[in-house]
C-alpha positions in Angstrom: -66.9 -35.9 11.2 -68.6 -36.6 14.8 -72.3 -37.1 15.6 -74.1 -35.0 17.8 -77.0 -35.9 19.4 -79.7 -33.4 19.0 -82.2 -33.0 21.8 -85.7 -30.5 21.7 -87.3 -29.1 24.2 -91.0 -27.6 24.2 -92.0 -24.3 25.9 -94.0 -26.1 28.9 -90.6 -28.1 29.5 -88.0 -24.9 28.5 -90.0 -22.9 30.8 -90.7 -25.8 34.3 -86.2 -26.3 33.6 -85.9 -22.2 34.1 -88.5 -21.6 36.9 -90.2 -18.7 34.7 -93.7 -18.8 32.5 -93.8 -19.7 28.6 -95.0 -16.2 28.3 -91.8 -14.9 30.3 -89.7 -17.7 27.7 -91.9 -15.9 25.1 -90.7 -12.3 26.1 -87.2 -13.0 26.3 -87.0 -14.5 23.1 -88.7 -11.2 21.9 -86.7 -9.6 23.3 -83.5 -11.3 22.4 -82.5 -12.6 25.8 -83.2 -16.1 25.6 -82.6 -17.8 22.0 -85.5 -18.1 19.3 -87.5 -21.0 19.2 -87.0 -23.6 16.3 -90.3 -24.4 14.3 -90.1 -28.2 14.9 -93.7 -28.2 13.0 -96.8 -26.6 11.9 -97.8 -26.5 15.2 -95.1 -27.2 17.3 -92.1 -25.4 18.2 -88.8 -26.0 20.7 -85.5 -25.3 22.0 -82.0 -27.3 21.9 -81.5 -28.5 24.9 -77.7 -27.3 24.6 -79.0 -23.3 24.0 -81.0 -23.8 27.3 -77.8 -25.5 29.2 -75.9 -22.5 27.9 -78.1 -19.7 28.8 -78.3 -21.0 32.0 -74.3 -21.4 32.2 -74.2 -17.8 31.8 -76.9 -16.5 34.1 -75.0 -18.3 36.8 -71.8 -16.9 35.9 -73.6 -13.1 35.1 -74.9 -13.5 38.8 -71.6 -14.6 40.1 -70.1 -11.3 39.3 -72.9 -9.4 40.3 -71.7 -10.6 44.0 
C-alpha cells in the first residue's frame, strides 16, 4: 500500500492560490462548485491541496473549450 502525503490549505491561502475572496471560496462551496472544507479543528478548517490542484485543472480545461 503507498503513502500519500497529505497537505491542508486554509481559506486565506485557498483563496490568495485562486485570485477570489474567502467569502467567494465560501459561496462556491455553498454552492457546490468548489469542494467542502475539511474541519481540521474546533476552530479551524482547510482544503487538500490536491482538491484545489484539481479544480483548477478543470477550470483551465472548462475555459479552453469555451474558446
Amino acid at each position: 500500500m503507498s503513502k500519500e502525503s497529505v497537505a491542508f490549505v486554509r481559506y486565506q491561502e485557498a483563496a490568495k492560490l485562486l485570485g477570489v475572496s474567502r467569502f467567494t471560496l465560501w459561496r462556491w462551496s455553498r454552492e457546490g462548485l468548489f469542494p467542502k472544507p475539511i474541519k481540521l479543528g474546533p476552530n479551524t478548517s482547510g482544503f487538500l491541496l490536491k482538491d484545489i490542484q484539481s479544480f483548477m485543472t478543470s477550470r483551465k480545461t472548462l475555459s479552453r473549450r469555451r474558446k
